[in-house]
N, C-alpha and C positions, 0 to 999 in steps of 0.2 A: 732116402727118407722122404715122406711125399709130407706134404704142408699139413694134413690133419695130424700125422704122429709128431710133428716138429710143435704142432700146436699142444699137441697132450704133453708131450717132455717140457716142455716151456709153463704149461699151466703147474705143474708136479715141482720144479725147479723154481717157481716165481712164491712158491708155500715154503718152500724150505723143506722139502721130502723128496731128496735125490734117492735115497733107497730104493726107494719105493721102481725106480729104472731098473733095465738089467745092466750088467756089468758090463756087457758091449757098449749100450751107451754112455756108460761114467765114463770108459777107458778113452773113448776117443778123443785125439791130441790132446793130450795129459800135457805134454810138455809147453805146449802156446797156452791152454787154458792156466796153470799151474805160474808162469813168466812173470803176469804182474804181482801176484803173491810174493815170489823173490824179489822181485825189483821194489815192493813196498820196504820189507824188512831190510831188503841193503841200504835204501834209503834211510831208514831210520838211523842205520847205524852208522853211514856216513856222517849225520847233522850231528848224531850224537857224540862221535868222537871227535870233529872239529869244535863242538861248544864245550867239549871237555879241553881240548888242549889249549883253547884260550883261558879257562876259566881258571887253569892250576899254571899260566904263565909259559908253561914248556910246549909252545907251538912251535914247530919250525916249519920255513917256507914252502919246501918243495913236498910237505907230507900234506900242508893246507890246501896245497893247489891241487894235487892227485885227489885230495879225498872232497873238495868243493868238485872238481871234476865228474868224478861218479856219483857225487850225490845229484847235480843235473840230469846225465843221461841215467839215470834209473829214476829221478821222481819224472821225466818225462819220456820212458820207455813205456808205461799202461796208457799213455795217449793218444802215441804211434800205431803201439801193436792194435788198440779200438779201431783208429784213422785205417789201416789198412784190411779189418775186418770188413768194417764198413763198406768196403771199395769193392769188394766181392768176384774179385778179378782170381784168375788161375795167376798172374802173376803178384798179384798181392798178397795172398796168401803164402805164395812162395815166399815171398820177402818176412812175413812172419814169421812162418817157421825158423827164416834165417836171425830175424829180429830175436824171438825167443831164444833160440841157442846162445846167442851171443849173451844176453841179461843171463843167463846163468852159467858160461865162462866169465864174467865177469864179477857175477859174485862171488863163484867158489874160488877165480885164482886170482881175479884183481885185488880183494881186498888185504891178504895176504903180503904180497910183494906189495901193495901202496903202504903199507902197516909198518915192514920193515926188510923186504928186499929179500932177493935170494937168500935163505940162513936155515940151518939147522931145523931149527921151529918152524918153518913156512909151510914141510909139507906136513908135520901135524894139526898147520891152521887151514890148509889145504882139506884137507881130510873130516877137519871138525866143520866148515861151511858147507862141503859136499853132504855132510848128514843131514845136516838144517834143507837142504834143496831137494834131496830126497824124501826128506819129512814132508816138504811141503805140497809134493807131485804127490805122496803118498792119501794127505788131506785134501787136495784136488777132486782123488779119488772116488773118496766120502764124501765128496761133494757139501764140505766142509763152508764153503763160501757163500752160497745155497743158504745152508741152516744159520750163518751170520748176519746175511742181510735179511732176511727176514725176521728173523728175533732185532735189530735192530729197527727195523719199521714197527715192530709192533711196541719195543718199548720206547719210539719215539709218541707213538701215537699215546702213550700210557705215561709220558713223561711230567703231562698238565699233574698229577695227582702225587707227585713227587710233594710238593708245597703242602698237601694236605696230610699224609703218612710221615712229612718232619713234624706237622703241629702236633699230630698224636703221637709225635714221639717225643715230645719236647718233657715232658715230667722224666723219663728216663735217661736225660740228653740232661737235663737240670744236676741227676745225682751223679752221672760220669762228671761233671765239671765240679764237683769236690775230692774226688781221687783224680783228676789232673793236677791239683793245687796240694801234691801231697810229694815232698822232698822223694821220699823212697821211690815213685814211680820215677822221677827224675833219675835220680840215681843208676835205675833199671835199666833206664835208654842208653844210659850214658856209656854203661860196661857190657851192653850187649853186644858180643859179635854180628858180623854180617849172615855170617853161615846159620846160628842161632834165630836173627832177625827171619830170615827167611826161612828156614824150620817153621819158626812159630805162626807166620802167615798161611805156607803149605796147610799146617794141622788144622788152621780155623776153618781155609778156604775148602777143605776135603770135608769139615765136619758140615758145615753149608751146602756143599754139592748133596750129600750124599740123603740132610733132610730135603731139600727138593725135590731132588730124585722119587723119596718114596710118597713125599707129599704128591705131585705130579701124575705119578704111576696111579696112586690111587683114583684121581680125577679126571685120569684119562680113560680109565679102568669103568668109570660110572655113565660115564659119557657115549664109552664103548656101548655096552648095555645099552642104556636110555636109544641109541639109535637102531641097534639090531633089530628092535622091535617093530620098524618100519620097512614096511614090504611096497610102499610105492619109490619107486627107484627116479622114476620120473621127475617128483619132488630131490630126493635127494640127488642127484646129478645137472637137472636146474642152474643154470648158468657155468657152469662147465662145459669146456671141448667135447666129454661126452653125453651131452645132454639128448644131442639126438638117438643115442640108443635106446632101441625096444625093450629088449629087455637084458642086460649085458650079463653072466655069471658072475655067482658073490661068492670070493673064497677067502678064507680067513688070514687077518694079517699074518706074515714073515714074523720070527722073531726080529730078523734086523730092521723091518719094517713099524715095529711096535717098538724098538730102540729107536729109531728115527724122530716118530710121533712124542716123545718123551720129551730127546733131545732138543729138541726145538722150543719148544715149554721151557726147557731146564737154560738155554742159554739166554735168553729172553729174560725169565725172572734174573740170572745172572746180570746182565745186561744193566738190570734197574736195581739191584741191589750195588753196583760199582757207580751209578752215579749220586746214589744216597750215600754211599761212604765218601765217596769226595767232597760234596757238602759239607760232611760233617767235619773232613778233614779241612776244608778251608775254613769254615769257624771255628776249629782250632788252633789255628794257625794264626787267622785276626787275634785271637784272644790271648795268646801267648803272648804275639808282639804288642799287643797294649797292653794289657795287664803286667806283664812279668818285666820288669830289670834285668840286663846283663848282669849285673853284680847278685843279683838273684839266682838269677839262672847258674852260674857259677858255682854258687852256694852250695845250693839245689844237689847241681849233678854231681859236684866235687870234683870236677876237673881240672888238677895243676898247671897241667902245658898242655900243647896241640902239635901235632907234628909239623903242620903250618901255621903263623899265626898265633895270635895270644888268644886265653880261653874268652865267649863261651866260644870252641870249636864249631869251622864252620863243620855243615853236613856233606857227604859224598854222593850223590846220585848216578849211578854208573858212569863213575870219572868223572864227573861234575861240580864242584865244588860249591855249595852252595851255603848263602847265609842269610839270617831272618833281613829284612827288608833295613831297619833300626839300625842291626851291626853294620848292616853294607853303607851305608849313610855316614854310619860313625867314620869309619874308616877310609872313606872315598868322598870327602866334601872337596873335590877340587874345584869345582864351579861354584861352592860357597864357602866361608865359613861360621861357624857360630856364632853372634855377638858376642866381644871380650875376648873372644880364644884369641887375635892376636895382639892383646895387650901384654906387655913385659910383665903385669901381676898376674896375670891368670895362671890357673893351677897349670906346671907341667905336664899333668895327666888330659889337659880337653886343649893345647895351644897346637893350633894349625904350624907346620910345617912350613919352607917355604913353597913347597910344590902346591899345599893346601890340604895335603891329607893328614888325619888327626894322627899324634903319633898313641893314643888311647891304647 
């Protein structure tokens, strides 16, 4: 590949429009380019099953130390495999290659045996990471990574006017916070399955892609247009790798090449519509834990017991156990306790323990 085509594939790759390559060049080293993608995801789920198994009490030793183990070498396996890029050596490369095979024997059969050891289930846990690794070589492919950091740059660069589309949204942000303050929604939450929970995310999150999608198409669609109409090539190729061409052939996009063009638009708006709902989801969140009571919240949901713990139940987040900031408090003042709670009058429902934690 000489330095000008390395420069055109890098200029096509730096937009977020790998289609737009042929498929000889997406294909190449699938499995080094595709390495830190698995090594990110195993990482996630290393941390995330060590701050689960603290969080619900049932940690034991030797699963904490396996699984802090590869959560190390996998969040610092895309460092390496870079470091040895960089190095540009016929043997560093080698060592990649070898680096990447090993991060993905290591997700699809480490996690497994660290989980719970040769058994029965290991090789259908076997089998189910091996999908996720082939999925991931498969998005490699599509040159999936491409079209995410660049929709990320762009909706960082878009991120200033986040502050400006909550104030206009703030009259409609007003009338959601009186059906928050309404027993029945509570209620809702409370007897919602998780299978359910996430159904109902799916359906919102498909009804959202899919006005994008045609919003986007259309806009892309006008934009298409408006520039056909120019026949000086010179102007349009203008600070691109191909800029020194005379006059190069114009052929009409790919369909996969005009799904590319879309997609990138569509993960980008995506991109800034997830950091607007976290917003809004952290000032729901503040406002719960001020505003609302436990004994409210109780009320509310009507939850008698919890399978851990007295009501309000905390929350699960994939094996997480988690609880509003207030109840964690309640429950966990061992570094304080409340004035009066260890007086012999105070009510037996707020008197500190002798550990310090409330027996509430």
């Amino acid at each position: 590949m000489t330095a000008d085509t390395r420069d055109v594939h890098e200029w096509f790759l730096g937009r977020g429009l790998p289609l737009v390559l042929t498929r000889r060049v997406r294909s190449r080293a699938l499995i080094v380019r595709s390495a830190p993608v698995v090594s990110g995801i195993g990482a996630l789920i290393a941390v995330t099953a060590l701050i689960a198994d603290f969080s619900d009490g049932s940690a034991e030793v030797g699963t904490v130390v396996r699984l802090a183990i590869m959560a190390v070498v996998l969040i610092a396996a895309p460092f390496v495999l870079y470091l040895l890029h960089q190095a540009g050596t016929t043997r560093s490369e080698a060592g990649r290659r070898s680096a990447a095979l090993f991060v993905m024997a290591l997700f699809v059969i480490g996690f497994p045996l660290a989980d719970r050891g040769w058994t029965g289930l290991t090789a259908a846990e076997v089998a189910g990471f091996g999908i996720v690794a082939v999925l991931a070589v498969w998005l490699t492919y599509l040159g999936i990574g491409s079209i995410v950091l660049w929709a990320f740059r762009f909706a960082w660069v878009q991120f200033g006017a986040l502050g400006t589309l909550m104030s206009r949204a703030l009259p409609l942000l007003m009338l959601t916070v009186v059906v928050y303050f309404t027993g029945e929604l509570w209620q809702l939450s409370a007897r919602m399955t998780r299978e359910r929970l996430w159904q109902t995310i799916g359906f919102l999150s498909l009804v959202a892609i899919v006005f994008m999608v045609v919003t986007i198409r259309d806009e892309v669609k006008a934009l298409r247009d408006d520039r056909s109409g120019q026949r000086d090539t010179a102007t349009l190729l203008a600070g691109t790798p191909l800029g020194g061409e005379s006059d190069p052939a114009r052929t009409p996009l790919s369909l996969a090449e005009q799904a590319n063009v879309v997609a990138v638009m569509v993960v980008a708006q995506a991109i800034q519509v997830v950091f607007f709902t976290t917003g809004l989801f952290a000032f729901f969140l503040a406002l719960g834990t001020i505003a609302i009571p436990d004994d409210v919240t109780v009320l509310w949901s009507a939850e008698q017991s919890c399978p851990v713990g007295q009501p309000p139940c905390a929350g699960t987040w994939f094996g997480i156990h988690v609880r509003s900031p207030r109840r964690w408090f309640t429950l966990h003042c061992s570094w304080r306790c409340c004035p009066g709670c260890t007086s012999p009058s105070a009510p037996a429902s707020t008197r500190c323990t002798g550990s310090g934690s409330s027996t509430r």
